[in-house]
PDB file of the backbone (N, CA, C, O) and the ligand in Angstrom, with CONECT records:
HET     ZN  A 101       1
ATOM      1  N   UNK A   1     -13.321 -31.587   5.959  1.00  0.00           N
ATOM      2  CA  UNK A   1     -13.192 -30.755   4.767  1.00  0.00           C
ATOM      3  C   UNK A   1     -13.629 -31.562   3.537  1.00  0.00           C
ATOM      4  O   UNK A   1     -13.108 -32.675   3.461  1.00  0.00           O
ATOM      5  N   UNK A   2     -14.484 -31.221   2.556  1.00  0.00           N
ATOM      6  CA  UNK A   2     -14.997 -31.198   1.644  1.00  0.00           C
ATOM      7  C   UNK A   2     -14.315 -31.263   0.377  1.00  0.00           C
ATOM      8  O   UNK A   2     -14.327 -30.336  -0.434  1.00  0.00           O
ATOM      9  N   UNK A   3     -13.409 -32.928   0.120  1.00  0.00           N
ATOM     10  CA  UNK A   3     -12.883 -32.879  -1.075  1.00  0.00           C
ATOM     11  C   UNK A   3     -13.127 -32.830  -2.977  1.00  0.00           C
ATOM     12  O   UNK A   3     -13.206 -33.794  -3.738  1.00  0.00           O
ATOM     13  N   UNK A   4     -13.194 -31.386  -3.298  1.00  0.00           N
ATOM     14  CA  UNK A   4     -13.934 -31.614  -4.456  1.00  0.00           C
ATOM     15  C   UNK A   4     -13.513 -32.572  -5.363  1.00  0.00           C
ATOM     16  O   UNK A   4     -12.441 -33.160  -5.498  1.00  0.00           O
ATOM     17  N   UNK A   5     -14.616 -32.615  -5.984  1.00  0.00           N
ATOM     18  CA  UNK A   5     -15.219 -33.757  -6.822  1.00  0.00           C
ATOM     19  C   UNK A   5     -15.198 -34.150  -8.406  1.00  0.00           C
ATOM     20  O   UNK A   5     -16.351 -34.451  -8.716  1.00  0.00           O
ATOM     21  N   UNK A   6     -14.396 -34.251  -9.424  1.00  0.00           N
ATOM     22  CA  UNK A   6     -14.273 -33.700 -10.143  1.00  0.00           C
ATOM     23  C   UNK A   6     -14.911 -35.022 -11.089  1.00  0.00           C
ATOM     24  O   UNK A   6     -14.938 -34.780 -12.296  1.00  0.00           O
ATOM     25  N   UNK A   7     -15.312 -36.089 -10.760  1.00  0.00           N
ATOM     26  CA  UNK A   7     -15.716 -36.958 -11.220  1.00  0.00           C
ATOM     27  C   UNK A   7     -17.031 -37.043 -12.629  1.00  0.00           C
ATOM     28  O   UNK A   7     -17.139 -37.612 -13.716  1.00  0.00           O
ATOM     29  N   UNK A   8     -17.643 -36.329 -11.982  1.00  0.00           N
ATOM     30  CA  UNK A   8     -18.651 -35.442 -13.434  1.00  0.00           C
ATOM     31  C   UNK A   8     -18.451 -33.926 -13.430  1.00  0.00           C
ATOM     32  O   UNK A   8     -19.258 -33.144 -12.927  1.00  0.00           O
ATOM     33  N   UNK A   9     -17.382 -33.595 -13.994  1.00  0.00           N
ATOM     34  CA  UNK A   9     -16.744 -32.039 -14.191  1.00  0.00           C
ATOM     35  C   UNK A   9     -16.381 -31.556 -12.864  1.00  0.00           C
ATOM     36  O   UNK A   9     -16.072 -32.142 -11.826  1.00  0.00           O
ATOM     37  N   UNK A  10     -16.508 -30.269 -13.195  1.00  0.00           N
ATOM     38  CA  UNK A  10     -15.870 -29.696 -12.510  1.00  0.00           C
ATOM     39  C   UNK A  10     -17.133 -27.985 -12.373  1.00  0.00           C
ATOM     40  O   UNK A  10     -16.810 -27.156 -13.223  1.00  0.00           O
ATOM     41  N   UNK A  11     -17.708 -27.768 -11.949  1.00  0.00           N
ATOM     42  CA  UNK A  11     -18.233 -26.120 -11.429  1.00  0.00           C
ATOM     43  C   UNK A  11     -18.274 -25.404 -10.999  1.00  0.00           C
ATOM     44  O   UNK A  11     -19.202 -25.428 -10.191  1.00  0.00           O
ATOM     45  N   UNK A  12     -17.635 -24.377 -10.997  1.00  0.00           N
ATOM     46  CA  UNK A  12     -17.115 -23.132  -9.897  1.00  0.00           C
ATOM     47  C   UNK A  12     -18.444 -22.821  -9.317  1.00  0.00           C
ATOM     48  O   UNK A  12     -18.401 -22.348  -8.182  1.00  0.00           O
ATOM     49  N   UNK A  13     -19.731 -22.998  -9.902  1.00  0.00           N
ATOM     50  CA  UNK A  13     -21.074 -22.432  -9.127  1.00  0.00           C
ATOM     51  C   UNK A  13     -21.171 -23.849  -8.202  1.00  0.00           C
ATOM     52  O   UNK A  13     -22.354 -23.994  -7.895  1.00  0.00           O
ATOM     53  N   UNK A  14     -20.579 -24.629  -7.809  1.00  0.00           N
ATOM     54  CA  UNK A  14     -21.216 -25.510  -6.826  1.00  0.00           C
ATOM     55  C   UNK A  14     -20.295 -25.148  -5.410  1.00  0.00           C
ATOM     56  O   UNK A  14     -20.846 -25.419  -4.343  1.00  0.00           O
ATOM     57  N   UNK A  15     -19.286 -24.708  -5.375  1.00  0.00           N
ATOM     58  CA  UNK A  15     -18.144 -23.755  -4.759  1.00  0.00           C
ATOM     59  C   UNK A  15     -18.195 -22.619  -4.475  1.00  0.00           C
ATOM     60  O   UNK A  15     -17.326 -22.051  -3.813  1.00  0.00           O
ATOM     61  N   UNK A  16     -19.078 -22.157  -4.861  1.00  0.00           N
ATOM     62  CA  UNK A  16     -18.967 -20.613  -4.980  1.00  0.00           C
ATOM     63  C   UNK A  16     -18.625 -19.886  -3.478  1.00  0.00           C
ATOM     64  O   UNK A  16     -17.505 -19.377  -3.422  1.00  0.00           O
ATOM     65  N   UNK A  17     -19.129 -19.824  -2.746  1.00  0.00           N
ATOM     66  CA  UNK A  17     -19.041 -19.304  -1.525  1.00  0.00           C
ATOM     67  C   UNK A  17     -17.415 -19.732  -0.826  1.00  0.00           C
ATOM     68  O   UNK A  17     -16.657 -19.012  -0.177  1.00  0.00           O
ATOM     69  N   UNK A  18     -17.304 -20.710  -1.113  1.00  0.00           N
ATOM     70  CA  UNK A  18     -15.499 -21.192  -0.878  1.00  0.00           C
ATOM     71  C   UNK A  18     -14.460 -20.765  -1.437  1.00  0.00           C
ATOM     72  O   UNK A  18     -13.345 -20.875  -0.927  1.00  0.00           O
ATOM     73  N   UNK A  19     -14.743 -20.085  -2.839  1.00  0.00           N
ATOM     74  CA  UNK A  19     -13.587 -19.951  -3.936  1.00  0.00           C
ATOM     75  C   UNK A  19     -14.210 -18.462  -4.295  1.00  0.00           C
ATOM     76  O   UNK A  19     -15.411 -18.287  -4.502  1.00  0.00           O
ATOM     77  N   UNK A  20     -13.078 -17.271  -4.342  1.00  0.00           N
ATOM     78  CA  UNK A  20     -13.120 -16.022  -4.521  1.00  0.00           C
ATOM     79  C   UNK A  20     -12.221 -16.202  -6.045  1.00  0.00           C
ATOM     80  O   UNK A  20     -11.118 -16.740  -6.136  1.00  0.00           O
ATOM     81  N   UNK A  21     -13.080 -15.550  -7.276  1.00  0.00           N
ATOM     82  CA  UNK A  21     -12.638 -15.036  -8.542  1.00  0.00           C
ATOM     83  C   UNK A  21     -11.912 -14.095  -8.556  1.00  0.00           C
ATOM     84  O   UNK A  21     -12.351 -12.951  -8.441  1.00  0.00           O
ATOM     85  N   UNK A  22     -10.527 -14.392  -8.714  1.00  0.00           N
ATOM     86  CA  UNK A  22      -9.336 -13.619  -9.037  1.00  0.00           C
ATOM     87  C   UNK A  22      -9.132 -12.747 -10.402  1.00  0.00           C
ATOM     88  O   UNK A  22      -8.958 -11.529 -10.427  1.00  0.00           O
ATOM     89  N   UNK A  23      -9.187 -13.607 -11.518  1.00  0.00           N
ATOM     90  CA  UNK A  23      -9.403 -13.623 -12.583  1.00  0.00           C
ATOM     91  C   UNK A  23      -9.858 -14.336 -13.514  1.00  0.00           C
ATOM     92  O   UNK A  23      -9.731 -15.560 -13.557  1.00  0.00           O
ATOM     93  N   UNK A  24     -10.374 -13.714 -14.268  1.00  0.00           N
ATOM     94  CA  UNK A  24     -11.653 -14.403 -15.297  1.00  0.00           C
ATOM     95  C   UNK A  24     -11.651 -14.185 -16.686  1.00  0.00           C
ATOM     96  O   UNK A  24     -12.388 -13.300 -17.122  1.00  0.00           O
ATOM     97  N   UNK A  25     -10.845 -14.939 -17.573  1.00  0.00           N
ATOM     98  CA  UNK A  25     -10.826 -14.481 -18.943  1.00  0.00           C
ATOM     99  C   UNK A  25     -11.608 -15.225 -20.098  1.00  0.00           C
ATOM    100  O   UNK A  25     -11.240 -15.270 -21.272  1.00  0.00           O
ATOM    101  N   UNK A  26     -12.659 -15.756 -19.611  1.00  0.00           N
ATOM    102  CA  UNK A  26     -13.623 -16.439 -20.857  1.00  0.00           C
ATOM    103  C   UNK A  26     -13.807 -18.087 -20.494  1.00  0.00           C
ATOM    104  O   UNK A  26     -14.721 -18.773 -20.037  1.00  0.00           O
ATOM    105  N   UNK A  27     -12.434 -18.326 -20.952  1.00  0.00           N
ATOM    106  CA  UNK A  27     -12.276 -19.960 -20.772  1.00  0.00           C
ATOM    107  C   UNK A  27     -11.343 -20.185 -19.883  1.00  0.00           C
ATOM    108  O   UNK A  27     -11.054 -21.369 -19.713  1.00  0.00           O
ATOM    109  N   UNK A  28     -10.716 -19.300 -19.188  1.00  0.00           N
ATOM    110  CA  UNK A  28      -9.537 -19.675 -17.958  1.00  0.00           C
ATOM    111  C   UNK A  28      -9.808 -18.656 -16.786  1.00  0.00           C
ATOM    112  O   UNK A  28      -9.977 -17.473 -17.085  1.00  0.00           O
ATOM    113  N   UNK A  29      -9.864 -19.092 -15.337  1.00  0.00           N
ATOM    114  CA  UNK A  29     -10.435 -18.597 -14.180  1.00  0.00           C
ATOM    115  C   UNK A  29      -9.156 -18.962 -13.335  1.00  0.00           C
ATOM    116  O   UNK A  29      -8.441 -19.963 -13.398  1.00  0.00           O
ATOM    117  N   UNK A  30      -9.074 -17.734 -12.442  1.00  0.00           N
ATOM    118  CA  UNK A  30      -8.377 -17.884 -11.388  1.00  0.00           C
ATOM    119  C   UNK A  30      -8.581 -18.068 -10.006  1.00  0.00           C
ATOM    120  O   UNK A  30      -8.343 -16.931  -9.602  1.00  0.00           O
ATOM    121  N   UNK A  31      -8.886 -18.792  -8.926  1.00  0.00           N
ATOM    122  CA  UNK A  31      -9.346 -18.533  -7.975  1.00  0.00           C
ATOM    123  C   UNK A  31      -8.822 -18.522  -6.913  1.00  0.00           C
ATOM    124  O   UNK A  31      -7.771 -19.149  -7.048  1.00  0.00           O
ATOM    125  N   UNK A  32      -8.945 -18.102  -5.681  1.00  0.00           N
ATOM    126  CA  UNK A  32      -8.464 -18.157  -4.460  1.00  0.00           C
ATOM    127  C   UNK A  32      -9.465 -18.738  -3.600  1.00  0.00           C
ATOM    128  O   UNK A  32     -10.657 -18.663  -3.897  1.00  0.00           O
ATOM    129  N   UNK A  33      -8.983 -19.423  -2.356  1.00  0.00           N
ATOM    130  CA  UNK A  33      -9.196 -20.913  -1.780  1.00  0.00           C
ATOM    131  C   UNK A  33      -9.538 -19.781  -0.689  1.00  0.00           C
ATOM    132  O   UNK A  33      -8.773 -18.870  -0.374  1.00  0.00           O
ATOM    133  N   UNK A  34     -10.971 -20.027  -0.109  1.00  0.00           N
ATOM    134  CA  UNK A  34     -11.023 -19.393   1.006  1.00  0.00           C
ATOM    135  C   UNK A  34     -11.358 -20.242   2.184  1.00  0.00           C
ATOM    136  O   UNK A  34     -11.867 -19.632   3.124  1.00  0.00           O
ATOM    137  N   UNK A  35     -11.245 -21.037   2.272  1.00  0.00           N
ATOM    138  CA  UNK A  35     -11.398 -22.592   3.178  1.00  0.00           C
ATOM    139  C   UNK A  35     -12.631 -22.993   3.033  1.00  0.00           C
ATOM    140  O   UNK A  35     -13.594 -22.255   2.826  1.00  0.00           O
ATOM    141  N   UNK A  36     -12.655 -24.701   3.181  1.00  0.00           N
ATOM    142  CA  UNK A  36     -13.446 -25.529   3.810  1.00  0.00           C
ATOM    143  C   UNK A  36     -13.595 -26.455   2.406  1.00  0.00           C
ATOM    144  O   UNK A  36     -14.488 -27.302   2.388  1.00  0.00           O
ATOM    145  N   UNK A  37     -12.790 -26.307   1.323  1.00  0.00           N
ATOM    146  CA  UNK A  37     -12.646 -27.740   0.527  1.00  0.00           C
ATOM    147  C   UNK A  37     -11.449 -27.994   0.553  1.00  0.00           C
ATOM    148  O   UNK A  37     -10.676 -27.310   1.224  1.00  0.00           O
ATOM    149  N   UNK A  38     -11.098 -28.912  -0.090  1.00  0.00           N
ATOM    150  CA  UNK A  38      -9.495 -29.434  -0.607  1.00  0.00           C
ATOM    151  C   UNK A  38      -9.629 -30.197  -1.738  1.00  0.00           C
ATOM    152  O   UNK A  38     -10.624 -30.566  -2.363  1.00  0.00           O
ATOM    153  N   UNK A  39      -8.303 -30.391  -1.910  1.00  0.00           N
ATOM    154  CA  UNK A  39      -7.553 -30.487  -3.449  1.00  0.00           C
ATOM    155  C   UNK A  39      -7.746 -31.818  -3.925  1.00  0.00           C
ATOM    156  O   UNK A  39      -7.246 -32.778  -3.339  1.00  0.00           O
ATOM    157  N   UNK A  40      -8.639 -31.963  -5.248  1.00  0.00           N
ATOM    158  CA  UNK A  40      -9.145 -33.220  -5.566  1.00  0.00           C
ATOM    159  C   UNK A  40      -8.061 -34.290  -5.298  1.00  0.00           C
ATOM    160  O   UNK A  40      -8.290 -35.302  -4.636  1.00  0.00           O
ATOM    161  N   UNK A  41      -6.775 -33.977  -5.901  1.00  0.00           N
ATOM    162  CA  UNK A  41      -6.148 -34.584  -6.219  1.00  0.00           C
ATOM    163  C   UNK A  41      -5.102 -35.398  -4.876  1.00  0.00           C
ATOM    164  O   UNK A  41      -4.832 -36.585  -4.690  1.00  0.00           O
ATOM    165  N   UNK A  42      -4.744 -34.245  -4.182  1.00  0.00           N
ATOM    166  CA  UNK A  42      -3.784 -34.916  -2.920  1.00  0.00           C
ATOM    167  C   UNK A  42      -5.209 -35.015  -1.712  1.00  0.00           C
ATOM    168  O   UNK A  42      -5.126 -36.035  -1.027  1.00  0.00           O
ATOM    169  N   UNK A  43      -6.372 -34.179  -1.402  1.00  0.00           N
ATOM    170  CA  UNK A  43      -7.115 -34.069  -0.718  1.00  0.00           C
ATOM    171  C   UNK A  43      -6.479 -33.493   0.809  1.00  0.00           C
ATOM    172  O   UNK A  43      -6.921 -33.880   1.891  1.00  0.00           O
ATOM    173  N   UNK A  44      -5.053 -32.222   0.615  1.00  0.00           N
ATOM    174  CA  UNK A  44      -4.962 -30.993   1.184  1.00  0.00           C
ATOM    175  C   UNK A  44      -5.997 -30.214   1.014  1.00  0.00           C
ATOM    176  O   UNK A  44      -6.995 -30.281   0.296  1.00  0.00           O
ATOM    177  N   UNK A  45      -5.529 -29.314   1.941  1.00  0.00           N
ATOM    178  CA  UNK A  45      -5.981 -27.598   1.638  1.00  0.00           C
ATOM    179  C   UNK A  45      -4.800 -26.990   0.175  1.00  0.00           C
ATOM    180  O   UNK A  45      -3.782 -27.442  -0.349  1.00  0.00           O
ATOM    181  N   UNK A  46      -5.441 -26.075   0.030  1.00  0.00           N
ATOM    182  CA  UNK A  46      -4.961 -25.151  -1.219  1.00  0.00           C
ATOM    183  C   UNK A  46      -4.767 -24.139  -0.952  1.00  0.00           C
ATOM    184  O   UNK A  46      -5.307 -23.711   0.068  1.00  0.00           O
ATOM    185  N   UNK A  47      -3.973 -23.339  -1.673  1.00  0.00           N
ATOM    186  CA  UNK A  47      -4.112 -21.991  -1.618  1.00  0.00           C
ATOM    187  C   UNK A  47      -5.342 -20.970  -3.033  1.00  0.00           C
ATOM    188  O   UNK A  47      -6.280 -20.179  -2.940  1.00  0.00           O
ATOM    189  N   UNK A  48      -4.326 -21.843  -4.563  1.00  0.00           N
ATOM    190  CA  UNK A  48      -5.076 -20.844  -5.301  1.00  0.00           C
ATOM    191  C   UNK A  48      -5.633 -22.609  -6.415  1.00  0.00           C
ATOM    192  O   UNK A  48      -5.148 -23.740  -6.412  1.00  0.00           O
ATOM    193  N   UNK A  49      -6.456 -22.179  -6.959  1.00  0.00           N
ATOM    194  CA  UNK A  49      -6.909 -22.978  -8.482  1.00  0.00           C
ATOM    195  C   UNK A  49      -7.214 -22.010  -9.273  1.00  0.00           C
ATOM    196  O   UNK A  49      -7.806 -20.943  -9.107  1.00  0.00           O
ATOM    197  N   UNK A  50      -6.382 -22.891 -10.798  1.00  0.00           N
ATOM    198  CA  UNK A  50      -6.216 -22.273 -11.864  1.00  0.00           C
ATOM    199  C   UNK A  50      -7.306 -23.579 -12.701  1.00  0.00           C
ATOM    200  O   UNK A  50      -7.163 -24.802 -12.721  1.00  0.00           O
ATOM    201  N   UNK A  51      -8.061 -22.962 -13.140  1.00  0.00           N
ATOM    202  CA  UNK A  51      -9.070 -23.714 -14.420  1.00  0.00           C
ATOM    203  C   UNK A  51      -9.133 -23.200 -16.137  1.00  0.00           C
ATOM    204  O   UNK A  51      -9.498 -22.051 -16.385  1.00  0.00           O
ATOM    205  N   UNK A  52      -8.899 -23.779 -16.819  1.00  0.00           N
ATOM    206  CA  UNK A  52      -9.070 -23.802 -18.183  1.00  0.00           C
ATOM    207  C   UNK A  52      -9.800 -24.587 -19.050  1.00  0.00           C
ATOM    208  O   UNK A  52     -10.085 -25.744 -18.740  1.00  0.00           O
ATOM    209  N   UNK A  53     -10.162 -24.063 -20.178  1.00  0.00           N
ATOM    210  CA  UNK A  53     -11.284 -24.941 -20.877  1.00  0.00           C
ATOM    211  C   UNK A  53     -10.311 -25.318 -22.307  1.00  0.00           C
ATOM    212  O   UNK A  53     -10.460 -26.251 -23.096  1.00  0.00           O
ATOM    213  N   UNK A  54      -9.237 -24.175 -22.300  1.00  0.00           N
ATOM    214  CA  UNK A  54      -8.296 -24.784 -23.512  1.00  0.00           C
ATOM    215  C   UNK A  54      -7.625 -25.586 -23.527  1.00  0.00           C
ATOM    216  O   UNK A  54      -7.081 -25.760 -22.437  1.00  0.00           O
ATOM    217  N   UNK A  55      -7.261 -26.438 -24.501  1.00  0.00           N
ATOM    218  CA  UNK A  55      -6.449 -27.432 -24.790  1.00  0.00           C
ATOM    219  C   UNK A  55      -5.447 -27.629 -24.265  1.00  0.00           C
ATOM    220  O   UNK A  55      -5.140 -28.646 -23.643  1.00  0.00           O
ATOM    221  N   UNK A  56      -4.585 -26.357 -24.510  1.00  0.00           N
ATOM    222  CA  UNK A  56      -3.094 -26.283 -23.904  1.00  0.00           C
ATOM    223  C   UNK A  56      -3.190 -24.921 -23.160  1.00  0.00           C
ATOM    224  O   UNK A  56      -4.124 -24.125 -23.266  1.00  0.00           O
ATOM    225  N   UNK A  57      -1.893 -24.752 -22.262  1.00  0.00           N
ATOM    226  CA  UNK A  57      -1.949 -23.571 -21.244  1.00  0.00           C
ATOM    227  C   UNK A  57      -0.250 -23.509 -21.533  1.00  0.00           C
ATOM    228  O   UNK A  57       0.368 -24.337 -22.203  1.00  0.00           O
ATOM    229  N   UNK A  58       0.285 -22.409 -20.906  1.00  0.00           N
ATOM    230  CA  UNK A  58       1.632 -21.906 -20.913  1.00  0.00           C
ATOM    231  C   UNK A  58       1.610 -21.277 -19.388  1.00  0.00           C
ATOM    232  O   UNK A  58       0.698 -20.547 -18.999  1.00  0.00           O
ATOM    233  N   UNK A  59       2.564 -21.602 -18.705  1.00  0.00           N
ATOM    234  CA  UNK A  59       2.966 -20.321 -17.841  1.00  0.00           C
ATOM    235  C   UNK A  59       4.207 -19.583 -17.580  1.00  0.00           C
ATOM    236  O   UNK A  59       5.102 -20.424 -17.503  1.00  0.00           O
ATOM    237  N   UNK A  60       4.579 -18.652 -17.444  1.00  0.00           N
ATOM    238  CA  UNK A  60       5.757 -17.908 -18.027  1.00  0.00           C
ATOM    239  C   UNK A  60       6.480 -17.855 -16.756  1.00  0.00           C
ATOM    240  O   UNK A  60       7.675 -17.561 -16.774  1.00  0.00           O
ATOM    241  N   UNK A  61       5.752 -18.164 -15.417  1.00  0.00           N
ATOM    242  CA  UNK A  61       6.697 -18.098 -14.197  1.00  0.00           C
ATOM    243  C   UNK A  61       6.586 -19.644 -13.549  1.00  0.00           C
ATOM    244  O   UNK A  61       5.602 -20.309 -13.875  1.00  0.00           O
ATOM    245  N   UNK A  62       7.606 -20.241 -12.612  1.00  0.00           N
ATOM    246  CA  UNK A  62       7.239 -21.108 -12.455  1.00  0.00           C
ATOM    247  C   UNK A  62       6.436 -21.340 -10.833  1.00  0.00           C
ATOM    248  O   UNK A  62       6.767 -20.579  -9.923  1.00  0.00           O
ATOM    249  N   UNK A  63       5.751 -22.052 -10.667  1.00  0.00           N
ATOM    250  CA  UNK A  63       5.317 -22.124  -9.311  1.00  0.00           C
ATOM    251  C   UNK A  63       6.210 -22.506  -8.399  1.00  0.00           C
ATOM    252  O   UNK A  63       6.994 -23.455  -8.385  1.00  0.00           O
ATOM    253  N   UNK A  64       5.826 -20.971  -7.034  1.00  0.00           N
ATOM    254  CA  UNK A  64       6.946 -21.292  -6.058  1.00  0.00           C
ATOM    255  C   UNK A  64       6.389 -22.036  -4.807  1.00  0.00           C
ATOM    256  O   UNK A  64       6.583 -21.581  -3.679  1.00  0.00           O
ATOM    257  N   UNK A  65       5.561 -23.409  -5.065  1.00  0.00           N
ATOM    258  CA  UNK A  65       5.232 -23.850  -4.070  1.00  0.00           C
ATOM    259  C   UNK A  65       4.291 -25.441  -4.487  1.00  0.00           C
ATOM    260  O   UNK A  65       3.191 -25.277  -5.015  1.00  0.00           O
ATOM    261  N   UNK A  66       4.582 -26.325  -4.331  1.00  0.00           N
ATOM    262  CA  UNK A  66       3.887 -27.830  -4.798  1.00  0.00           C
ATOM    263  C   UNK A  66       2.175 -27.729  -5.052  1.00  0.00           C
ATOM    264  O   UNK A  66       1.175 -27.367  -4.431  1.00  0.00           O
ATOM    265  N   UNK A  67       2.540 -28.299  -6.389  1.00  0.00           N
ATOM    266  CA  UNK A  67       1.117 -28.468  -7.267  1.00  0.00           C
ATOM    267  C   UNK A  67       0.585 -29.435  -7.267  1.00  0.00           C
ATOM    268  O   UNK A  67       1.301 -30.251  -6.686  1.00  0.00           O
ATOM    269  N   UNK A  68      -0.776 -30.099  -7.765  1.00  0.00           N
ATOM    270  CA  UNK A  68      -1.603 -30.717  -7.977  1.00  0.00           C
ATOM    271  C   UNK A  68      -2.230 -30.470  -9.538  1.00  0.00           C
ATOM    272  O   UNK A  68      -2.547 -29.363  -9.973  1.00  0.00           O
ATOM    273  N   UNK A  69      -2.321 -31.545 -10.162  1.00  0.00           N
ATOM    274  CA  UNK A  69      -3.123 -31.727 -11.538  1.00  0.00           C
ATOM    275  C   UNK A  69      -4.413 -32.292 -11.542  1.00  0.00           C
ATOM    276  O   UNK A  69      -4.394 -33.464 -11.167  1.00  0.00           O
ATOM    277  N   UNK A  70      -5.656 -31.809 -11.873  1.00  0.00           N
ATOM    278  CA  UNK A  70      -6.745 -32.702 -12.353  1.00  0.00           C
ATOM    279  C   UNK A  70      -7.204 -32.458 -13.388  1.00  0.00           C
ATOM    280  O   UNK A  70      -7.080 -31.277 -13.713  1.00  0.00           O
ATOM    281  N   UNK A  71      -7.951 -33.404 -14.418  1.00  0.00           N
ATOM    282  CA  UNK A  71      -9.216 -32.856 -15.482  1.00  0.00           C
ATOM    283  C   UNK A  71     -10.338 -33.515 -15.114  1.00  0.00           C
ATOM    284  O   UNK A  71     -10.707 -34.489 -14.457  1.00  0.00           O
ATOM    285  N   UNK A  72     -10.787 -32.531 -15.850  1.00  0.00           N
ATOM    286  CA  UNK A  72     -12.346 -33.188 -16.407  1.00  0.00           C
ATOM    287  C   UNK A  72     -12.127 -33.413 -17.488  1.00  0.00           C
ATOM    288  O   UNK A  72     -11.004 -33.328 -17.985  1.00  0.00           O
ATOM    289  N   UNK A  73     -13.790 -33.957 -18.457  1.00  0.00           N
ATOM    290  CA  UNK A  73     -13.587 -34.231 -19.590  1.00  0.00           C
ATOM    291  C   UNK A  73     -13.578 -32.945 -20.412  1.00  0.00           C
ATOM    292  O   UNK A  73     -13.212 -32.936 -21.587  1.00  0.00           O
ATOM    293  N   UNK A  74     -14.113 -31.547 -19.570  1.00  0.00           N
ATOM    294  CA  UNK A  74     -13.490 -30.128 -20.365  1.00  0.00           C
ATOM    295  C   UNK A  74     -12.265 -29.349 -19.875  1.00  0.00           C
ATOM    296  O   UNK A  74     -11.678 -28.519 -20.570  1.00  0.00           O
ATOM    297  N   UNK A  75     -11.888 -29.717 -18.485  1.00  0.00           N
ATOM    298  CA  UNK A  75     -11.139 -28.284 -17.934  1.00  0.00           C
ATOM    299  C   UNK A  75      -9.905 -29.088 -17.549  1.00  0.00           C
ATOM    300  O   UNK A  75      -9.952 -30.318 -17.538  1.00  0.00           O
ATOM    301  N   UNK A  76      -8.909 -28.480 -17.265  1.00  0.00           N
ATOM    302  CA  UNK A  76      -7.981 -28.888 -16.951  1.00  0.00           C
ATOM    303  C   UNK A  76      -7.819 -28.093 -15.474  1.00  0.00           C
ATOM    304  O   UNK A  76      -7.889 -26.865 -15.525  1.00  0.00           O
ATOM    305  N   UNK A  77      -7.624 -28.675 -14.263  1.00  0.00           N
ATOM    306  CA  UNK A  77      -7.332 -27.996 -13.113  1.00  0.00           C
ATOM    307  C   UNK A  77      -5.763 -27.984 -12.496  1.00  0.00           C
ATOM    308  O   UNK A  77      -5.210 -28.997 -12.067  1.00  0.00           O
ATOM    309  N   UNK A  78      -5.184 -26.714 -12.530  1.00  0.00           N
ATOM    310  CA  UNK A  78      -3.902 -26.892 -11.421  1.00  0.00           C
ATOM    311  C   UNK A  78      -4.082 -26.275 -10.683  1.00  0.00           C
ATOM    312  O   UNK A  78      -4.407 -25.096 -10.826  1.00  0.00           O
ATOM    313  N   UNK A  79      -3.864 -27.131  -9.138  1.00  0.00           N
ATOM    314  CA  UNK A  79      -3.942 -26.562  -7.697  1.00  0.00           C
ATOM    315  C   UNK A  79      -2.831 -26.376  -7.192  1.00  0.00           C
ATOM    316  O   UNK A  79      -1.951 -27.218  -7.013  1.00  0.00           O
ATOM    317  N   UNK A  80      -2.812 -24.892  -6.852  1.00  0.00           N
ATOM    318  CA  UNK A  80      -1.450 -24.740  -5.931  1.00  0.00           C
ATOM    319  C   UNK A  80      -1.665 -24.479  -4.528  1.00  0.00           C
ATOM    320  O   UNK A  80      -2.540 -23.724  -4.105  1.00  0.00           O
ATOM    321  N   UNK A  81      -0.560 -25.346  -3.573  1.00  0.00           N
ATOM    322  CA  UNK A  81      -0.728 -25.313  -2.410  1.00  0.00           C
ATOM    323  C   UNK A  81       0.211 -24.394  -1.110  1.00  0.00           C
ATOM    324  O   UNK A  81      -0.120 -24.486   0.072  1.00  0.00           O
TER     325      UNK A  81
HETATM  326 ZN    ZN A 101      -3.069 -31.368  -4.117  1.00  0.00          ZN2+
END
């Protein structure tokens, strides 16, 4: 399995065929993990990645299942597993 790479950013078009767009609001993307990469950070499998280009993020529920953090020098990535 194919641990992405986040070392010079990060691109949902180099993934594409692996990762199904959930939601898409400009500067923050939701995706779902359809196999055959894993999680920069622990280098599991995943379930979903959350990407943002803003500064700060909020989330109003908490995750019911162990995360992963990465950035780039634009996005901030949390992987949930
Ligand atoms: Zn992880």
């Amino acid at each position: 399995m194919e641990r992405i790479d986040v070392t010079d950013g990060f691109s949902i078009h180099d993934h594409r065929r692996k990762l199904k767009l959930l939601k898409d609001s400009g500067d923050t993307r939701i995706l779902e993990h359809r196999g055959g990469i894993s999680c920069p950070a622990c280098g599991e499998t995943f379930d979903r990645l959350f990407v943002t280009e803003q500064s700060t993020t909020s989330f109003e529920t908490p995750p019911d299942r162990p995360f992963c953090l990465a950035r780039t020098d634009e996005k901030l990535l949390l992987i949930t597993h």
